[in-house]
C-alpha positions as a Python dict, from the first residue, in 0.01 Angstrom:
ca = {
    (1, 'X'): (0, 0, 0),
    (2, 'X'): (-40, -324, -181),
    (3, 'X'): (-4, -166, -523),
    (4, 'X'): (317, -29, -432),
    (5, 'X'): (438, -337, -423),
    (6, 'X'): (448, -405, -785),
    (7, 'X'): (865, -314, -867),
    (8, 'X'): (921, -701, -893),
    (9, 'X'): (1214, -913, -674),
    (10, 'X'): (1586, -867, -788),
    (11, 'X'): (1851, -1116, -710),
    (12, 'X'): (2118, -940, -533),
    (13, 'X'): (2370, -1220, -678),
    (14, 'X'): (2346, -1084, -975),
    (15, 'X'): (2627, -1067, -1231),
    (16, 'X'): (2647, -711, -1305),
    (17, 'X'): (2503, -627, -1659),
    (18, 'X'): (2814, -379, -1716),
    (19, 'X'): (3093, -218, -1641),
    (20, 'X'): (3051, 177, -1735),
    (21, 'X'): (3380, 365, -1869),
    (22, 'X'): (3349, 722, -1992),
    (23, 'X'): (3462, 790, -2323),
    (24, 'X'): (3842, 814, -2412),
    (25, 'X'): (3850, 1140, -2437),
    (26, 'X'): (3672, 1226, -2126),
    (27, 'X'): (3892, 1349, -1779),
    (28, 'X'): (3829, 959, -1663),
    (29, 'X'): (3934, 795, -1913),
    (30, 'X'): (4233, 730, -1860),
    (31, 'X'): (4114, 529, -1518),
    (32, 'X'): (4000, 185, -1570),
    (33, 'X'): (3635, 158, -1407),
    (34, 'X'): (3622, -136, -1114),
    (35, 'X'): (3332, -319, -1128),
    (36, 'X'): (3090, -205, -842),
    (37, 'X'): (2931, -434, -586),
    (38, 'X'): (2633, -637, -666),
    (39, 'X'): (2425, -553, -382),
    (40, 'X'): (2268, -318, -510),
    (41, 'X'): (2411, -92, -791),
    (42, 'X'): (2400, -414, -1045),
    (43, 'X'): (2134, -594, -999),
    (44, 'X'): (1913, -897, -1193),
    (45, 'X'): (1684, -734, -1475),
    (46, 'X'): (1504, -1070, -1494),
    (47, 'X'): (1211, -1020, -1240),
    (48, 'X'): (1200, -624, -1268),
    (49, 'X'): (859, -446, -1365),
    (50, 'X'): (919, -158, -1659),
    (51, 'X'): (706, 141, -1488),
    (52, 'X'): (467, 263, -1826),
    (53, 'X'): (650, 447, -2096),
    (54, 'X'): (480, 764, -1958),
    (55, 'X'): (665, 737, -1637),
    (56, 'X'): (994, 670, -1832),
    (57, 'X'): (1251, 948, -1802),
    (58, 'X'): (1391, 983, -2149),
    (59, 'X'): (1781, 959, -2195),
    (60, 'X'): (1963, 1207, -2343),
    (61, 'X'): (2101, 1170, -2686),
    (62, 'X'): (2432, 1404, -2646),
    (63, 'X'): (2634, 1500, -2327),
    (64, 'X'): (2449, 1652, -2065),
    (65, 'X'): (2495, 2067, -2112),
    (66, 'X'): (2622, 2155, -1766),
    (67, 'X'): (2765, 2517, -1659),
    (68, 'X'): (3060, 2415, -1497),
    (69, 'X'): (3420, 2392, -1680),
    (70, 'X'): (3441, 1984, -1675),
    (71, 'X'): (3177, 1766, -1569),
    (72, 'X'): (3044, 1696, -1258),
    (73, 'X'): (3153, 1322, -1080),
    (74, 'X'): (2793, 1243, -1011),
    (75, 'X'): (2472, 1360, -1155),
    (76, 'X'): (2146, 1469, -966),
    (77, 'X'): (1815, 1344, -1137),
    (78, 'X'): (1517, 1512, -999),
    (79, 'X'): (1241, 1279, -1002),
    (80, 'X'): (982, 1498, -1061),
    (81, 'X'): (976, 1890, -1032),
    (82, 'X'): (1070, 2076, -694),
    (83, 'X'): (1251, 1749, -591),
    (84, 'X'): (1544, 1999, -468),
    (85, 'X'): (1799, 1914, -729),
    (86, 'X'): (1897, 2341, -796),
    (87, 'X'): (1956, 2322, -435),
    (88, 'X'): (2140, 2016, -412),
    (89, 'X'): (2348, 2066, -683),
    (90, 'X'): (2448, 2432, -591),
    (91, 'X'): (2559, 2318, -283),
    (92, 'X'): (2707, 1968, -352),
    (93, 'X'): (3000, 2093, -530),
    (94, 'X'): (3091, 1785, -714),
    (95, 'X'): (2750, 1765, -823),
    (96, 'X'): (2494, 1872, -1159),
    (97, 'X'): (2150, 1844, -1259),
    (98, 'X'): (2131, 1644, -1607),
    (99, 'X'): (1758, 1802, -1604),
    (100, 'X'): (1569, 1528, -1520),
    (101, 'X'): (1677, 1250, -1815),
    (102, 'X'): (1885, 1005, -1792),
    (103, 'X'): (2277, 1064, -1949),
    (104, 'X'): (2385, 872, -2180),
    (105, 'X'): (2773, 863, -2088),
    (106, 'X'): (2871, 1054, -2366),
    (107, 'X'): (3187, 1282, -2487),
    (108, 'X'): (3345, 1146, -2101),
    (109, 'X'): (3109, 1275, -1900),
    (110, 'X'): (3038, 1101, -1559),
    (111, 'X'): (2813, 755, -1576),
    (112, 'X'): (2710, 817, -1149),
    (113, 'X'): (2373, 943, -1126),
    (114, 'X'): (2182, 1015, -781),
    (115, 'X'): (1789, 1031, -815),
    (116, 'X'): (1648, 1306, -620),
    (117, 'X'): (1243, 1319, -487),
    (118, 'X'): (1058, 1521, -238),
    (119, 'X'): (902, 1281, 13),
    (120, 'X'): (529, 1317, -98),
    (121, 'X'): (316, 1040, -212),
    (122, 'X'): (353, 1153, -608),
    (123, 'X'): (714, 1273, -540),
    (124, 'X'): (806, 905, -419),
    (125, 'X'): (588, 774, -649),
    (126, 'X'): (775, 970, -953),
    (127, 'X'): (1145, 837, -824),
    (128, 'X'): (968, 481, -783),
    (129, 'X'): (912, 453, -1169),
    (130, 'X'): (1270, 589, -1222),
    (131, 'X'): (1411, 322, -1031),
    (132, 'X'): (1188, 29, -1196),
    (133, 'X'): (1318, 203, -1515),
    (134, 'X'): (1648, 176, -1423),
    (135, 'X'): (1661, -175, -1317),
    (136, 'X'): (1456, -304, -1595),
    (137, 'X'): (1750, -193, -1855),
    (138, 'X'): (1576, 83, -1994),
    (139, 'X'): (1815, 399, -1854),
    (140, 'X'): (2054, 343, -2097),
    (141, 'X'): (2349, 60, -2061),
    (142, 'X'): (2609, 262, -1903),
    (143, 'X'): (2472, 431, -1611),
    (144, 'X'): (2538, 368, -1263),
    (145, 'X'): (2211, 432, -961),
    (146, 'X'): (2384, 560, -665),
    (147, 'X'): (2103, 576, -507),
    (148, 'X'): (1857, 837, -391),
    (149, 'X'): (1813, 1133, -167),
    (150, 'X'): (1454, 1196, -58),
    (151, 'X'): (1384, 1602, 105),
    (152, 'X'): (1164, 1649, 318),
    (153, 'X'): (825, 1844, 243),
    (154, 'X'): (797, 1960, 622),
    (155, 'X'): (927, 1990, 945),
    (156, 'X'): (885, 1746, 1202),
    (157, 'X'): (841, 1367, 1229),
    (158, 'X'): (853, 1206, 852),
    (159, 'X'): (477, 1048, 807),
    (160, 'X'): (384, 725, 847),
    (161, 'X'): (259, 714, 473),
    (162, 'X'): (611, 815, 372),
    (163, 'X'): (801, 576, 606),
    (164, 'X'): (575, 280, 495),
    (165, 'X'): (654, 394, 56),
    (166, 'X'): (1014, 453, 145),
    (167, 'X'): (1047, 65, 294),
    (168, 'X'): (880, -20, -43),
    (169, 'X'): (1134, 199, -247),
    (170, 'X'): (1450, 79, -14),
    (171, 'X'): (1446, -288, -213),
    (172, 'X'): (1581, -122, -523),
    (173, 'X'): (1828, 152, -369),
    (174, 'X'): (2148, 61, -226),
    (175, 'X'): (2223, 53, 121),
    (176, 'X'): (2450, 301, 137),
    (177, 'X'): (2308, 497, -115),
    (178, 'X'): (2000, 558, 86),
    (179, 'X'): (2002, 981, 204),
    (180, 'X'): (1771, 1195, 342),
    (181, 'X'): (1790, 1540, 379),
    (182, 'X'): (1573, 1679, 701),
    (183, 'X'): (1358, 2014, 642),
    (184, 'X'): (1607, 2329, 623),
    (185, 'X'): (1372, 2630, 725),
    (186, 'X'): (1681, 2889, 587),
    (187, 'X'): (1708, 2784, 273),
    (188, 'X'): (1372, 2862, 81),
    (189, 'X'): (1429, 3242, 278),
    (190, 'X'): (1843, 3223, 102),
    (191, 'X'): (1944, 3316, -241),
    (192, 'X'): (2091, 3005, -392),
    (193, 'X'): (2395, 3208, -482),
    (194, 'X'): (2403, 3292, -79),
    (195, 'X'): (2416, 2914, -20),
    (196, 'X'): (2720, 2708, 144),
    (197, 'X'): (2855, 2519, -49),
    (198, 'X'): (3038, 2172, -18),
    (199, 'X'): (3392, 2053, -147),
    (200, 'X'): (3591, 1746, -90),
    (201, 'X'): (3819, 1758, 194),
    (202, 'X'): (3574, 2047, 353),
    (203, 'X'): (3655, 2065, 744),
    (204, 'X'): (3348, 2067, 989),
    (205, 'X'): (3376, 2370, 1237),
    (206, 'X'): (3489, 2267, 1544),
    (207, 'X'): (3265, 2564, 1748),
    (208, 'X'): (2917, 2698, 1655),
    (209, 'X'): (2664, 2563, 1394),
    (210, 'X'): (2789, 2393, 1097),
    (211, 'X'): (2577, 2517, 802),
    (212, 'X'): (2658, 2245, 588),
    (213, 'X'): (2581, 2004, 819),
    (214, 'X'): (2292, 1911, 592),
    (215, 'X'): (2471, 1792, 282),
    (216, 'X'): (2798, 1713, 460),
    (217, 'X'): (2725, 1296, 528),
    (218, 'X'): (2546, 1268, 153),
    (219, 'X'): (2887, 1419, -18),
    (220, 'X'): (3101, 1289, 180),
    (221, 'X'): (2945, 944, 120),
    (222, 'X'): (2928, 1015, -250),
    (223, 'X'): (3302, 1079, -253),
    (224, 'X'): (3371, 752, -106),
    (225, 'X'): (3113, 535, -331),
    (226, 'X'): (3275, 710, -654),
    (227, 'X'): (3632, 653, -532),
    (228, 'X'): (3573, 306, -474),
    (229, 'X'): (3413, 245, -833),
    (230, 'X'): (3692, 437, -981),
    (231, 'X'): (4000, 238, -792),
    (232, 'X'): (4247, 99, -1062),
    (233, 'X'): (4158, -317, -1086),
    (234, 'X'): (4571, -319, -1098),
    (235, 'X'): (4892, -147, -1067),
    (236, 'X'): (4943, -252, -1410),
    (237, 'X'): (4602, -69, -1517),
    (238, 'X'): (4823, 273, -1437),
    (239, 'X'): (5083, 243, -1700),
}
């Protein structure tokens, strides 16, 4: 695994490079962006390795078409095809796939992007680049890495070959931005207009199986991470 090795250290006390703040006439404009915490979602560029431009994801050069009637608060980036992004994003309600390219933070649209991979060797491999891409400067200046959701490929016990990539891959992803989602045997067998789907505020049942129980911790997580970025610095930053 030595050549997996080769992302480069990042100083965790880090300045961050920027503060991203969707366009003025976007829906969050009119709330003034909080810096987020250095840990993880700002980090050093200094001492990050660029991945090859061929494993660059290219960045859009308009706002990201989406089929919803106002954008989505946080953007899933498959890594690689079959990462489970249609899935995801179908039933993550607050959620969209910006087709695998990085948004530029355009026309107001949402700077919070989640990478998405399927946890085989090339899958992993395919979100590593991303996030050497992203941390090198090269995703565009006004994004913000959540972090990433790996899906399993199988049932069972994750491999040992995954594990050992994935404590590689953890140095550049948030701690709490870290999300796995385990192997759901119902949903390659379910229309993805038949899937559950997750909202804000959504209530766990109290009796019998709760079928969102896959997805519930990563949105509910993603609501809290985006509120806290989006908290007004002020009262006076209200008015």
């Amino acid at each position: 695994m030595t050549g997996l090795l080769n992302h480069g250290r990042v100083r965790a006390d880090a300045a961050p490079p920027h503060t991203p703040r969707p366009s003025e006439n976007g829906v969050m404009s009119h709330i003034p962006l909080r810096p987020l915490p250095p840990r993880g979602r700002h980090l050093s560029v200094a001492h990050a390795v660029a991945p090859p431009m061929n494993q660059r994801a290219p960045i859009w050069d308009r706002p990201v078409p989406h089929e919803e009637s106002r954008p989505p608060l946080v953007w899933l980036m498959g890594a690689h095809g079959g990462a489970g992004v249609s899935t995801l994003s179908r039933m993550l309600a607050p959620t969209a796939d910006c087709g695998r390219q990085w948004p530029a933070v355009l026309g107001g649209e949402s700077p919070f992007i989640v990478l998405v991979a399927r946890e085989t060797i090339e899958g992993l491999s395919r979100a590593h680049h991303l996030l050497r891409q992203w941390h090198s400067g090269l995703a565009g200046d006004r994004s913000v890495l959540l972090g990433l959701v790996t899906c399993a490929y199988q049932s069972g016990r994750q491999p040992k070959q995954i594990r050992q990539y994935l404590d590689v891959m953890w140095d550049l992803v948030p701690e709490d931005g870290r999300w796995r989602i385990e192997w759901q045997p119902t949903w390659p067998l379910t229309e993805m207009k038949e899937l559950p789907v997750w909202t804000p505020g959504s209530i766990a049942p109290t009796k019998g199986p709760d079928p969102l129980a896959a997805v519930r911790n990563v949105g509910e997580s993603l609501i809290k991470t985006v509120t806290a970025a989006m908290r007004p610095t002020s009262e006076g930053d209200l008015k």
